[in-house]
Backbone of each chain as ProteinMPNN parsed JSONL, in Angstrom:
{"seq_chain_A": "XXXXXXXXXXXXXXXXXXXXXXXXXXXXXXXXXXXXXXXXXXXXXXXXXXXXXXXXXXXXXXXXXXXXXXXXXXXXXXXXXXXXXXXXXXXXXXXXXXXXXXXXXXXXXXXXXXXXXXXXXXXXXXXXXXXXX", "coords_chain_A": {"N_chain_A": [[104.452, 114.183, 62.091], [105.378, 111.646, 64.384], [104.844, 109.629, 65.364], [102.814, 107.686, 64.096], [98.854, 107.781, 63.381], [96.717, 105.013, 63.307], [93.518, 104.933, 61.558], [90.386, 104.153, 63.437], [88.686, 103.767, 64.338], [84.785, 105.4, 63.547], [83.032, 107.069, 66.432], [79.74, 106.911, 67.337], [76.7, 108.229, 69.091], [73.652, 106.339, 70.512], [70.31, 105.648, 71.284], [69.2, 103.099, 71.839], [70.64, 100.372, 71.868], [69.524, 97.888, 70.642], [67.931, 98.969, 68.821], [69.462, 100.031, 66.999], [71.168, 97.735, 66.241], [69.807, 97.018, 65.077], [68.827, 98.566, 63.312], [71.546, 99.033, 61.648], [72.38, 96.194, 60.979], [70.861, 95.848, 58.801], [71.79, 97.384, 56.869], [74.262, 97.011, 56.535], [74.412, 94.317, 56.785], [74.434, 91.538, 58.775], [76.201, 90.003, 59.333], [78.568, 92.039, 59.557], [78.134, 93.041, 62.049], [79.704, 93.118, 65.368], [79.418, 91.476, 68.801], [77.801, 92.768, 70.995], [79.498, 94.623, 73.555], [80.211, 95.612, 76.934], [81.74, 98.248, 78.411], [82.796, 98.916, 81.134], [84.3, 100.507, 82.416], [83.642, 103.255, 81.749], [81.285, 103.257, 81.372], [79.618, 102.297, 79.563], [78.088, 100.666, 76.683], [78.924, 99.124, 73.445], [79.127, 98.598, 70.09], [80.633, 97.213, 67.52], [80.631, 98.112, 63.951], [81.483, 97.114, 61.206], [82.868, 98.338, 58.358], [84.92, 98.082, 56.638], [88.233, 96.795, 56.246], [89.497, 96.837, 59.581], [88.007, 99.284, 59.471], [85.407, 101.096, 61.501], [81.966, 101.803, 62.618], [81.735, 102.848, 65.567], [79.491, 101.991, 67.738], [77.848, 103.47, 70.047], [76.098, 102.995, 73.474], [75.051, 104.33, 75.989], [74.816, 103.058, 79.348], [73.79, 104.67, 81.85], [71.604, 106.915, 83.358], [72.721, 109.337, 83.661], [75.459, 109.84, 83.012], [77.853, 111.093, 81.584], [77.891, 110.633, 78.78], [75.231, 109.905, 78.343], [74.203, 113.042, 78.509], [75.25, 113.66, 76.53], [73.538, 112.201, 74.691], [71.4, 113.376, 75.23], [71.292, 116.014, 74.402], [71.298, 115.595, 71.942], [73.656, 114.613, 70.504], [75.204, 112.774, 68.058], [77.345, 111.481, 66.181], [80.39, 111.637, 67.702], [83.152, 111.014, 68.073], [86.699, 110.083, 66.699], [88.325, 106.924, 66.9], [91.754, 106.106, 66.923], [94.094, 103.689, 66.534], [97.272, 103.424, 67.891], [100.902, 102.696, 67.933], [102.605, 103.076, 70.095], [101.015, 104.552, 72.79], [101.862, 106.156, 75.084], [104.339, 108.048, 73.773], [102.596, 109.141, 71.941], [100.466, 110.226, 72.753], [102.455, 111.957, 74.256], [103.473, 113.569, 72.071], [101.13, 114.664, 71.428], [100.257, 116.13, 73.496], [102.141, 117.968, 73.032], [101.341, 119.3, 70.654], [99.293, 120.95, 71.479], [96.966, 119.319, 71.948], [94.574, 118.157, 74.694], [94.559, 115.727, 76.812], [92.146, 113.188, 78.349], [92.203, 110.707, 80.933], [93.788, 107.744, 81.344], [92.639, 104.611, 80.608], [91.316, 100.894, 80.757], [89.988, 99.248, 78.039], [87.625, 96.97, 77.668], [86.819, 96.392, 75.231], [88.833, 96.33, 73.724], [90.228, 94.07, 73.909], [91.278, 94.433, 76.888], [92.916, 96.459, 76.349], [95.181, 99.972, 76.613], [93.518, 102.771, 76.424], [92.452, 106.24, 75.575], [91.188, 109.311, 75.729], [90.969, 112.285, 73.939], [91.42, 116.027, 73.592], [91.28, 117.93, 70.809], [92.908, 121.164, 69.834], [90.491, 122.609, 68.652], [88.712, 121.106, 70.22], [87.469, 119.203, 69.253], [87.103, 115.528, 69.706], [89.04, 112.915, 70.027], [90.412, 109.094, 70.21], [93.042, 107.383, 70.968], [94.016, 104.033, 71.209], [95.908, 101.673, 71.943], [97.903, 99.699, 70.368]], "CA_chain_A": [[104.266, 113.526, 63.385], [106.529, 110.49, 64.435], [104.016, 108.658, 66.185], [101.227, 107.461, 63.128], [97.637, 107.414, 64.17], [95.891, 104.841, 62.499], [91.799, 105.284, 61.72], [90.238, 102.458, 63.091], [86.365, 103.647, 64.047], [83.937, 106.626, 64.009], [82.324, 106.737, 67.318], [78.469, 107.418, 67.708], [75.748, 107.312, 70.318], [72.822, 105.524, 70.153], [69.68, 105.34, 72.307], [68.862, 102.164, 72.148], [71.546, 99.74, 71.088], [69.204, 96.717, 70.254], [67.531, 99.442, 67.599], [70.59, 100.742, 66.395], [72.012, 97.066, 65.973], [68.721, 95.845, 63.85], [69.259, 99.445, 61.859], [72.743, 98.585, 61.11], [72.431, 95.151, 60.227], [69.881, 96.093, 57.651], [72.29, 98.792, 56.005], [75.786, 96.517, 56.221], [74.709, 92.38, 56.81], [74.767, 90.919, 59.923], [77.981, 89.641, 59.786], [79.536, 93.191, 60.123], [77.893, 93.281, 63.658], [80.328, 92.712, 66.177], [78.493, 91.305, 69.645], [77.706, 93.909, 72.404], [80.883, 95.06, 74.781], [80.484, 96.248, 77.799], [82.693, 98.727, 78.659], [82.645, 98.935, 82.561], [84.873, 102.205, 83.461], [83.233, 104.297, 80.806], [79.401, 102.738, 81.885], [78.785, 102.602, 78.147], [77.95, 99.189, 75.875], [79.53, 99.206, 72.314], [78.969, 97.363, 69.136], [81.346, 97.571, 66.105], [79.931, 98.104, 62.35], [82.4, 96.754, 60.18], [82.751, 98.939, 57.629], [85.957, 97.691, 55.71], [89.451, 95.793, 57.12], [89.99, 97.873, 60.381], [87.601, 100.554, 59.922], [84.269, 100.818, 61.944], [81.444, 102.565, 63.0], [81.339, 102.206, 67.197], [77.317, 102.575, 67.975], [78.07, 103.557, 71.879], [74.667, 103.239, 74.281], [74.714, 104.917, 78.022], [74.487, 102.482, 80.558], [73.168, 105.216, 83.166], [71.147, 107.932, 82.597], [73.365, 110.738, 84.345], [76.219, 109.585, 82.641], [78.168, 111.96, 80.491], [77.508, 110.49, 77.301], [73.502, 110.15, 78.462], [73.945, 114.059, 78.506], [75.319, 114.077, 74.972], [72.483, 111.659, 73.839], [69.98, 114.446, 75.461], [71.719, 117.007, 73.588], [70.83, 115.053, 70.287], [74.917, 114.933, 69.614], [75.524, 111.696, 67.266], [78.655, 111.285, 65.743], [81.318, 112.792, 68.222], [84.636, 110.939, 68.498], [87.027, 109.147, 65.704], [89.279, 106.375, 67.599], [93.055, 105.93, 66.26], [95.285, 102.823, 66.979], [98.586, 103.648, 67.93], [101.939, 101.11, 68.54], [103.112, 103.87, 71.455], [100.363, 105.382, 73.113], [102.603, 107.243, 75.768], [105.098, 108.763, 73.2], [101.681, 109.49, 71.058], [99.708, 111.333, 74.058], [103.217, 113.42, 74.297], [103.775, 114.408, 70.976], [99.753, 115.245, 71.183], [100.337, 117.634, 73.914], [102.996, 119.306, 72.27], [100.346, 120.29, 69.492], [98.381, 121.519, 72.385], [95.969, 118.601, 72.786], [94.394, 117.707, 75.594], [94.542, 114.274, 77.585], [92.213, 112.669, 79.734], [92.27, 109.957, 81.752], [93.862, 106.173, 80.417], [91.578, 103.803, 80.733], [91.758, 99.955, 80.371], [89.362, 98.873, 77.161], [86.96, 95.778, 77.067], [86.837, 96.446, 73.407], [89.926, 96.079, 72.73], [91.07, 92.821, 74.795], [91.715, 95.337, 77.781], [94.392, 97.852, 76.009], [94.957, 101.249, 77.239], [92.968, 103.882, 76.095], [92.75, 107.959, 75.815], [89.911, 110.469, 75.158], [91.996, 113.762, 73.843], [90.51, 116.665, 72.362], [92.714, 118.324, 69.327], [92.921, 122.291, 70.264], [89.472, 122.832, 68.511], [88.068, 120.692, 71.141], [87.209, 118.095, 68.71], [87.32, 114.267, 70.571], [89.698, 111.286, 69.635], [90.54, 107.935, 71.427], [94.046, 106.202, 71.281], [93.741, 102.551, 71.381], [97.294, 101.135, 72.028], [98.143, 98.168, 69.303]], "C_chain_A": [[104.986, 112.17, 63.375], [105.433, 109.592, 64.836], [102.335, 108.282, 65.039], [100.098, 107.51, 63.556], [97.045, 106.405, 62.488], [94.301, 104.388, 62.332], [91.696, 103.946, 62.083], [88.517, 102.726, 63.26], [86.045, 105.334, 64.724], [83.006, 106.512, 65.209], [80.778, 107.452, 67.427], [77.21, 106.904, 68.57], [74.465, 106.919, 69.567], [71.77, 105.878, 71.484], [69.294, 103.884, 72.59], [69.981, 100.786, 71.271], [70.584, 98.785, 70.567], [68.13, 97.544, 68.475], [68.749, 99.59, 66.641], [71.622, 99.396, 65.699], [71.167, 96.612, 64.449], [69.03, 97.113, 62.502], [70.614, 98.974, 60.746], [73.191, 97.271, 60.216], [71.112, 94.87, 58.936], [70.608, 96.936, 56.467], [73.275, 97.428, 55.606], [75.343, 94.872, 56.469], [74.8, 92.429, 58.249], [75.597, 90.367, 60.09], [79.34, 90.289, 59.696], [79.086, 93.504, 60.973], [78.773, 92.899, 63.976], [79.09, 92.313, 67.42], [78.549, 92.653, 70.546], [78.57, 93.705, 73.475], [79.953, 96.02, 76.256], [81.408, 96.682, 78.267], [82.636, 99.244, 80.026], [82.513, 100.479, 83.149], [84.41, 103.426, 82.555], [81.433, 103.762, 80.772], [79.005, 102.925, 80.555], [78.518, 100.91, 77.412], [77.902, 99.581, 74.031], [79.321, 98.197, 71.717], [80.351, 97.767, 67.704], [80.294, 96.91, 65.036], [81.016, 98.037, 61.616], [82.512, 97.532, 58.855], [84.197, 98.57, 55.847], [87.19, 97.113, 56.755], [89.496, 97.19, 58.32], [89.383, 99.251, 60.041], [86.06, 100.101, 60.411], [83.799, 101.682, 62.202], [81.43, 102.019, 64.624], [80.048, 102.552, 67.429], [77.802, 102.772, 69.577], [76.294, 103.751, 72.418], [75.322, 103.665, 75.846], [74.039, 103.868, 78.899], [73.901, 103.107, 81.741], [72.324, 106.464, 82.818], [71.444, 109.36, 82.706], [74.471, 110.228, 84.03], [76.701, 110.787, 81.592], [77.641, 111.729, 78.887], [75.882, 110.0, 76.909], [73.532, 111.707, 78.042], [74.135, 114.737, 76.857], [74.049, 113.715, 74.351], [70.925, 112.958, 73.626], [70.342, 115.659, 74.379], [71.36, 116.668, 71.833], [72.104, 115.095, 69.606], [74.784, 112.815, 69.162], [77.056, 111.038, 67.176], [80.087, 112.003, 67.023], [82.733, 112.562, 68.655], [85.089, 110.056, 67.245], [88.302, 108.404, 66.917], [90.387, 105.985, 66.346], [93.27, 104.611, 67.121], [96.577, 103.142, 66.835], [99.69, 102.643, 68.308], [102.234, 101.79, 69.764], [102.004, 104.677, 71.884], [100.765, 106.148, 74.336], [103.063, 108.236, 74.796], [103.998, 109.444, 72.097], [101.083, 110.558, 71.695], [101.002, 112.361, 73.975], [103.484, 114.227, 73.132], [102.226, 114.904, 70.534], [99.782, 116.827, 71.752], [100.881, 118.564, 73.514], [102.357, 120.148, 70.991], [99.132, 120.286, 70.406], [96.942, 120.35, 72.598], [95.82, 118.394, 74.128], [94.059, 116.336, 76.628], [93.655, 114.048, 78.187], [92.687, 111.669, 80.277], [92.623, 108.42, 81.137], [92.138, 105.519, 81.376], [91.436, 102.394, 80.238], [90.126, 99.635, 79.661], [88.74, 97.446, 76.961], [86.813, 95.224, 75.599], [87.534, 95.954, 72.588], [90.791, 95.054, 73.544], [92.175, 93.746, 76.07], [92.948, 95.874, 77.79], [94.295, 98.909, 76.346], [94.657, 102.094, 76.179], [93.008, 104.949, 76.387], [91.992, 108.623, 74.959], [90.996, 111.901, 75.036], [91.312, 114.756, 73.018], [91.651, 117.671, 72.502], [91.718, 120.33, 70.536], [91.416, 123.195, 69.741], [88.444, 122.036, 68.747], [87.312, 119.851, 70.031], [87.741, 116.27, 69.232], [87.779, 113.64, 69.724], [89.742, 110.742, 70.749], [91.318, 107.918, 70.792], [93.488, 105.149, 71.453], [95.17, 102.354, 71.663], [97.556, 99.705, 71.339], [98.324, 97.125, 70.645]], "O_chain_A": [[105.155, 111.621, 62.286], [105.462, 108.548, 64.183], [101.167, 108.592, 65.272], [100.235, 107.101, 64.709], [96.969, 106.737, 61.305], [93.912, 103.454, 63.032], [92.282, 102.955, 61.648], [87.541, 102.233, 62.694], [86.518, 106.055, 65.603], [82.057, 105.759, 64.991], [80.78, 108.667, 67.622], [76.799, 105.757, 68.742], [74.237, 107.096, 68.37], [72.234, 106.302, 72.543], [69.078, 103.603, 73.769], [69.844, 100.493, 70.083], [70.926, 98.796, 69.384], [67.794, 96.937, 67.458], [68.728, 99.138, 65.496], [72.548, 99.632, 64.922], [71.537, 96.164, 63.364], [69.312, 96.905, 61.322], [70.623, 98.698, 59.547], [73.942, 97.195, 59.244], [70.695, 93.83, 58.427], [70.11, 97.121, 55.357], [73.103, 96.848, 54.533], [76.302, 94.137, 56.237], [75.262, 93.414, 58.825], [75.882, 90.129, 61.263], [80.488, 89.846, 59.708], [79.461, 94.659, 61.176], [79.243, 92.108, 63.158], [77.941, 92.699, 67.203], [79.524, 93.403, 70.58], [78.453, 92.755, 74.249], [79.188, 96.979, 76.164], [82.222, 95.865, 78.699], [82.304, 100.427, 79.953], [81.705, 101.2, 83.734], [84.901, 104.537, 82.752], [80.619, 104.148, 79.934], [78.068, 103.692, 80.331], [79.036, 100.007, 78.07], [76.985, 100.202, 73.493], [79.26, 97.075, 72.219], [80.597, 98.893, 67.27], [79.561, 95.921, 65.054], [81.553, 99.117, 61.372], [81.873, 96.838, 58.064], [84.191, 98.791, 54.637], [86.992, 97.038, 57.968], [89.522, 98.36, 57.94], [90.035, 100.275, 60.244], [85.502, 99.099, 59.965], [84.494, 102.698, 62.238], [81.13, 100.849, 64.863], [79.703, 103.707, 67.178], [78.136, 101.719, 70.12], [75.466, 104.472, 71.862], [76.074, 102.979, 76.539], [72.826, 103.868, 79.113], [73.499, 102.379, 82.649], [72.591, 106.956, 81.722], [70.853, 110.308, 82.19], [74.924, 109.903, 85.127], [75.873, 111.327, 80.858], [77.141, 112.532, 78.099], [75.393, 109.789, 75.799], [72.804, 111.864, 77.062], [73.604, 115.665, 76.246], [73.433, 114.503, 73.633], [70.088, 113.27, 72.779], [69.486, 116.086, 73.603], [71.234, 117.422, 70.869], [72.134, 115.455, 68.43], [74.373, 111.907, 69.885], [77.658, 110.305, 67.959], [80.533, 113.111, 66.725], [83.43, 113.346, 69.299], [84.243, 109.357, 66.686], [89.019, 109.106, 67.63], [90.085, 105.669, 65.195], [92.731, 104.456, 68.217], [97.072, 103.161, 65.708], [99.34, 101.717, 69.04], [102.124, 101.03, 70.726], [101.976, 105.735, 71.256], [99.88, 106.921, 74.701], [102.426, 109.289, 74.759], [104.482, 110.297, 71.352], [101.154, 111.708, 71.261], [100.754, 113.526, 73.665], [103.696, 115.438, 73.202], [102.064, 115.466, 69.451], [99.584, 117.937, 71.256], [100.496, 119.733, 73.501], [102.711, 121.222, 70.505], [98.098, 119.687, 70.112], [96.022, 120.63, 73.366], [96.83, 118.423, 74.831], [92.929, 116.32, 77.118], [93.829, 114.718, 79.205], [93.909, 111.623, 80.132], [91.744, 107.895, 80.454], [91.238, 105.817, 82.161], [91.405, 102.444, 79.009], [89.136, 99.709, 80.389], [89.281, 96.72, 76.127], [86.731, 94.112, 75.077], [87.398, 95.435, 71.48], [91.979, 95.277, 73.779], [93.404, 93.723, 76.132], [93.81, 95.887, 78.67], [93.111, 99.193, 76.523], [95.351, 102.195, 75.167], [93.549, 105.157, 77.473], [92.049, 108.587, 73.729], [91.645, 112.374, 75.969], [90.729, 114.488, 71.967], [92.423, 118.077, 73.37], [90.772, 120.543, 71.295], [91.162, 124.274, 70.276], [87.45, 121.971, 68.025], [86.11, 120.075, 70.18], [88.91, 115.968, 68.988], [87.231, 113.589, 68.622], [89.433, 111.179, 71.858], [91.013, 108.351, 69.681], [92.338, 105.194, 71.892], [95.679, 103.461, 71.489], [97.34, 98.67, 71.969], [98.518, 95.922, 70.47]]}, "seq_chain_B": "XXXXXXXXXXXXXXXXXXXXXXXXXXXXXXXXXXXXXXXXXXXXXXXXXXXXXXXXXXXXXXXXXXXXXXXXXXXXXXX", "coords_chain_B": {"N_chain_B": [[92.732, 142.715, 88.61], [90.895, 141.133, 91.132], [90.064, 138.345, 93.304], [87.006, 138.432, 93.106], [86.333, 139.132, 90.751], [87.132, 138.118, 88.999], [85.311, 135.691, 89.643], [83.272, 136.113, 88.985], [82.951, 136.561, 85.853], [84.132, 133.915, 85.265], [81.534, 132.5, 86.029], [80.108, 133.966, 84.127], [81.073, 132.47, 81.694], [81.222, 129.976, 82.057], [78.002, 129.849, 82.148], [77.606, 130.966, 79.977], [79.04, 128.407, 78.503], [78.154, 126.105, 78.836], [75.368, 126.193, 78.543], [73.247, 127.168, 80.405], [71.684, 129.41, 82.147], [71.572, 129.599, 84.929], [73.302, 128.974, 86.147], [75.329, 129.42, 89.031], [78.215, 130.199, 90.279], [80.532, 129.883, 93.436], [83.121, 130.388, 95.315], [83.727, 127.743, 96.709], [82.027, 126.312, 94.698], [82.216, 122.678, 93.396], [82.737, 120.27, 91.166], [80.858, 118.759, 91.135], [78.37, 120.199, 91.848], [77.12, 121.195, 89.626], [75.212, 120.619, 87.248], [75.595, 120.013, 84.463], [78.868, 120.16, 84.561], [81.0, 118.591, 83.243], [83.014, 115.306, 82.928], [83.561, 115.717, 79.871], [82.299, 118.438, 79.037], [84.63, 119.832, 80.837], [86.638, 120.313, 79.885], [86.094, 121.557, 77.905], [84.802, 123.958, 79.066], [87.577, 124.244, 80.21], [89.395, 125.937, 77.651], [87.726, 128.109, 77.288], [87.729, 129.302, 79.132], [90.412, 129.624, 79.34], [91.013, 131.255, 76.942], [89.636, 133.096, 77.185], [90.673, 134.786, 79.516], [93.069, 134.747, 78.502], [95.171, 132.705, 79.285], [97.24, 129.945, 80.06], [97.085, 127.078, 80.593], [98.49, 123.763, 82.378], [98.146, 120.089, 81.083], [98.579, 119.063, 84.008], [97.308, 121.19, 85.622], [94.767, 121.382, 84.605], [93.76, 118.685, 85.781], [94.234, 119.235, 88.2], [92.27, 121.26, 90.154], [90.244, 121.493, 92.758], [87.802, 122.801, 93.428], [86.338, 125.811, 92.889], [87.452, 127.897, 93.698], [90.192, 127.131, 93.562], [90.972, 127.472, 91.124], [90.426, 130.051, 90.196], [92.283, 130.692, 91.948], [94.384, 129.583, 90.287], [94.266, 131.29, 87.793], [94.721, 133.675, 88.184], [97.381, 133.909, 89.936], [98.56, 133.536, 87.154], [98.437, 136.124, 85.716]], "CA_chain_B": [[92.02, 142.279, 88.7], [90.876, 140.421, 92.221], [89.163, 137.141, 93.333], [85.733, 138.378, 93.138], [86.267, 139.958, 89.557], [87.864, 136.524, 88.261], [84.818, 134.607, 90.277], [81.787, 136.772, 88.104], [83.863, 136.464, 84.413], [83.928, 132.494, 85.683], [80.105, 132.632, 86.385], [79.387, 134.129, 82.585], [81.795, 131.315, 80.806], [80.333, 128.708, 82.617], [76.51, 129.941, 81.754], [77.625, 130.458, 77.884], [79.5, 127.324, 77.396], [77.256, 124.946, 79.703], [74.492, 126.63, 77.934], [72.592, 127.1, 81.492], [71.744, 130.66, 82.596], [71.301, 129.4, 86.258], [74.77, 128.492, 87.167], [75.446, 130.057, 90.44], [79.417, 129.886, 91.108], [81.273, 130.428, 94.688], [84.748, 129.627, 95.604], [83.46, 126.588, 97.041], [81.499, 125.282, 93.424], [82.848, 121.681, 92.596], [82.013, 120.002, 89.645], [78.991, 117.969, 91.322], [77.676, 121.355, 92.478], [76.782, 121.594, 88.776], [75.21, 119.434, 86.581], [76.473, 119.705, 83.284], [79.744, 120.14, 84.725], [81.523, 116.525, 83.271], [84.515, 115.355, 82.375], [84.161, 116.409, 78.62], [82.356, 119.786, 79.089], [85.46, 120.517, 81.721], [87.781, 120.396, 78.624], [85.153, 123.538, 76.842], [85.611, 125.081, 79.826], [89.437, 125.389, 80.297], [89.756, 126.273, 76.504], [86.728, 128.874, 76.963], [88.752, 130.042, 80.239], [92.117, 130.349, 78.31], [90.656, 132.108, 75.706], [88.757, 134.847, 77.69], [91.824, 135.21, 80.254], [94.182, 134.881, 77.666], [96.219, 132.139, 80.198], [97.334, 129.275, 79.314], [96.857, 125.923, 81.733], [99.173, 122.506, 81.65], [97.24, 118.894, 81.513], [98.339, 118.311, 84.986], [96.882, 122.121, 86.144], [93.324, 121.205, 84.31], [93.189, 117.984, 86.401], [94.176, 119.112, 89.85], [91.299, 122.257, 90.667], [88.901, 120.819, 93.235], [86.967, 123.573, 93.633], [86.402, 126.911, 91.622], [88.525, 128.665, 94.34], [91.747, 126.626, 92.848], [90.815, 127.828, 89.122], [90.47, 131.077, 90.301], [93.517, 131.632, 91.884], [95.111, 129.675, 88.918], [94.081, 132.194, 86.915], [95.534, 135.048, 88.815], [98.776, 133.699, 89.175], [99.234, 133.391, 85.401], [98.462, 136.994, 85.002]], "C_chain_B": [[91.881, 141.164, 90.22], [90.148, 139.059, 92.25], [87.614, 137.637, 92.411], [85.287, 138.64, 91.595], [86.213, 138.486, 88.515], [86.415, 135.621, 88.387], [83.213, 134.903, 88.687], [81.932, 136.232, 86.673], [83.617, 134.836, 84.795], [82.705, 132.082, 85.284], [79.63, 132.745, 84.834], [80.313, 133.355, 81.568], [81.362, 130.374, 81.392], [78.64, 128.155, 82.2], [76.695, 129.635, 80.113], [77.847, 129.022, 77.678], [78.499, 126.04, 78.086], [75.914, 125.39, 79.21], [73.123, 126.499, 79.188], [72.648, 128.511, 82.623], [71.787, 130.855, 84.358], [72.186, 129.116, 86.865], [74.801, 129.714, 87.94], [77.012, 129.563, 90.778], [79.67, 130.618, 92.696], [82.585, 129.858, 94.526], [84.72, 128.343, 95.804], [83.148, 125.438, 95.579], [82.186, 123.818, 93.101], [81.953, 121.114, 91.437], [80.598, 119.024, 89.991], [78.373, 118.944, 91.873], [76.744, 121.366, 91.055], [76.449, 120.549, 87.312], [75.699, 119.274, 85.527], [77.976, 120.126, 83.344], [80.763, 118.673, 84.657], [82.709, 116.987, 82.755], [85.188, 116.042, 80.697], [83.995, 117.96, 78.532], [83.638, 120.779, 80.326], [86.405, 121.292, 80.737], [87.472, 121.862, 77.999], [85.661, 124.354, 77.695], [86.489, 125.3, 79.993], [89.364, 126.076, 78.94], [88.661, 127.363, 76.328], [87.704, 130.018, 78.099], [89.851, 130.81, 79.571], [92.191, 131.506, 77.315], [90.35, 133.682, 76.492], [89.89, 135.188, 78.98], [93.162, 135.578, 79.663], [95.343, 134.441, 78.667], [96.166, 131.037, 79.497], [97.735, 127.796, 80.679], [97.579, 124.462, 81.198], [97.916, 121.573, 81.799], [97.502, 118.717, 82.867], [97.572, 119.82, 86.215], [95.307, 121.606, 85.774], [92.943, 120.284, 85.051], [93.387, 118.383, 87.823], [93.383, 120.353, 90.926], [90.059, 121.702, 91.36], [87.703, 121.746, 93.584], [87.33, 124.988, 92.644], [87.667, 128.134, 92.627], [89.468, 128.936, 93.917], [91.793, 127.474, 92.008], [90.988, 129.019, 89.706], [91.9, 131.42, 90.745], [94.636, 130.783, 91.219], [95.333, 130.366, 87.984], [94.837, 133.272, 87.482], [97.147, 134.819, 88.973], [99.333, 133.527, 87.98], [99.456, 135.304, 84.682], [99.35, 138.099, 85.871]], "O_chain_B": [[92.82, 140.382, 90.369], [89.636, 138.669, 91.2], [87.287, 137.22, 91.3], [84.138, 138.426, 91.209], [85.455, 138.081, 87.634], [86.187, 134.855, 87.451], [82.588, 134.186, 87.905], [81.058, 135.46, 86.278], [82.473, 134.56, 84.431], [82.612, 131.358, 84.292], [78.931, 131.879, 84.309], [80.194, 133.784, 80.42], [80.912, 129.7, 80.466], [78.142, 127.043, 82.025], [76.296, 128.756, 79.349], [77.139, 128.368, 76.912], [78.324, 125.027, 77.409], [75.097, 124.61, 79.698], [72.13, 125.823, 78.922], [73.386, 128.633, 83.6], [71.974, 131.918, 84.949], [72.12, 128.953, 88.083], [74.384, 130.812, 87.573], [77.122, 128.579, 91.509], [79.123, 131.66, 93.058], [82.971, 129.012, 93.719], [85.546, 127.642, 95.218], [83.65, 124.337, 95.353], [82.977, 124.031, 92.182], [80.852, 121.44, 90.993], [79.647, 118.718, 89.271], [77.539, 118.488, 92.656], [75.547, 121.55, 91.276], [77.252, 119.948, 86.598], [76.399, 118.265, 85.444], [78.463, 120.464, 82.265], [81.143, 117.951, 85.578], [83.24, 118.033, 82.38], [86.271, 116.505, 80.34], [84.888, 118.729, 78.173], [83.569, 121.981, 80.585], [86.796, 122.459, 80.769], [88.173, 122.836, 77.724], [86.545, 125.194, 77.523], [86.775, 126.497, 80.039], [89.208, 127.267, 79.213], [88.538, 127.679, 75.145], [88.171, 131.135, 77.875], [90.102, 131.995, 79.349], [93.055, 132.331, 77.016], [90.733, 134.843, 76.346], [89.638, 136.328, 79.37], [94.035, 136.347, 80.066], [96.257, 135.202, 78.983], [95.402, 130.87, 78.546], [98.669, 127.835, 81.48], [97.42, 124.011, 80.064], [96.89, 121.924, 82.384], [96.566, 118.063, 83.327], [97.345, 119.573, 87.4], [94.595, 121.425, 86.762], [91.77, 120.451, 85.385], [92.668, 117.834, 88.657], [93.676, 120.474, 92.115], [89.014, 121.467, 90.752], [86.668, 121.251, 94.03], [88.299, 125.145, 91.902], [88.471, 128.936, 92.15], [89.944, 130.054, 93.719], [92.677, 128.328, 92.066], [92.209, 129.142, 89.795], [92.616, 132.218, 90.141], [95.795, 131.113, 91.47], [96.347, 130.28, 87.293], [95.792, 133.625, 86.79], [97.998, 135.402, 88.301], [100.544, 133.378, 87.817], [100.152, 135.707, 83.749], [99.592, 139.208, 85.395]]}, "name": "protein", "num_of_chains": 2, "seq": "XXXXXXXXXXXXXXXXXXXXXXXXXXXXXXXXXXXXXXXXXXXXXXXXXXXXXXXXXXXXXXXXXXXXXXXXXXXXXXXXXXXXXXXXXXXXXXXXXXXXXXXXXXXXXXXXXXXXXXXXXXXXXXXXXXXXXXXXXXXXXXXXXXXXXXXXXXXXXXXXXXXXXXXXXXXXXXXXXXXXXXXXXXXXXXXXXXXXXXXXXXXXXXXXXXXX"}
């Protein structure tokens, strides 16, 4: 592949972020919390878990309760996306499709000092994000 | 194979992969007709579609079906 992906965080939901922050900072220190993001166009609120230089756990919480990723939480799914950083996230998304991934929708990132983002799931419907360096 | 044939086959990939024996499609169905019909379980469904039609749909065909009508006669033109 021409276009590198590189790991930067495992994404998982949470029901209650203010549990999920006190769990976390009991496992890894409190000064691998990041503060709480709100992420607007994706109605979700994100924390990073520092896990080593540039890798993290994302704790994601559901801002609504008919929200897609409320419906995962009901489902009892956890773990369910790994986000990449890419330098080209156009020429990355195309050389995705061409190994049959699927794209959705960009999306501008609070997270990430509002860079464009991309939810894609690999041909065994397994979820990534793009980040764009 | 006709609309109505395509619409039923629809109806029992929708129940399996939405794991909801009560879906009720029509031509009309949009995706707020149906509740666990979201943006990620849309994705199961084309790739549950593709599979059991044995068609094969671009990214800009998966986003532009506003109703189950579209899909349907997406599907028929492929075959």
């Amino acid at each position: 592949m021409e276009n590198r992906l590189q790991f930067h965080h495992v994404g998982t939901l949470v029901d209650n972020m203010d549990d999920a922050i006190k769990h976390y900072s009991e496992l890894f220190g409190p000064d691998n919390i990041s503060p709480v993001i709100a992420i607007g166009s994706q109605n979700v609120n994100v924390c990073f878990v520092k896990m080593a230089d540039e890798s993290f756990i994302e704790l994601v919480e559901s801002c609504s309760e008919d929200s897609v990723v409320a419906r995962l939480v009901k489902k009892r799914v956890t773990y369910y996306h790994i986000g990449y950083k890419v330098d080209n996230i156009t020429a990355t998304v195309s050389e995705l499709e061409q190994m049959d991934y699927r794209p959705m929708e960009y999306f501008y990132s609070e997270a990430f000092e509002g860079k464009r983002c991309i939810f894609l799931f690999s041909p065994d419907t397994h979820l990534i994000e793009l980040i764009e360096k | 194979m006709d609309k109505n044939e395509v619409l039923i086959q629809l109806q029992e990939i929708f129940r399996d992969t939405l794991d909801n024996e009560e879906v009720v499609l029509t031509f009309d169905t949009t995706a707020n007709d149906v509740e666990e019909w979201d943006s990620l379980t849309h994705i199961h469904l084309v790739v549950s579609i593709e599979k059991h039609f044995k068609v094969r749909f671009t990214s800009k065909e998966i986003q532009s079906w506003k109703n189950i009508g579209e899909l349907t006669d997406s599907i028929l033109a492929k075959k």
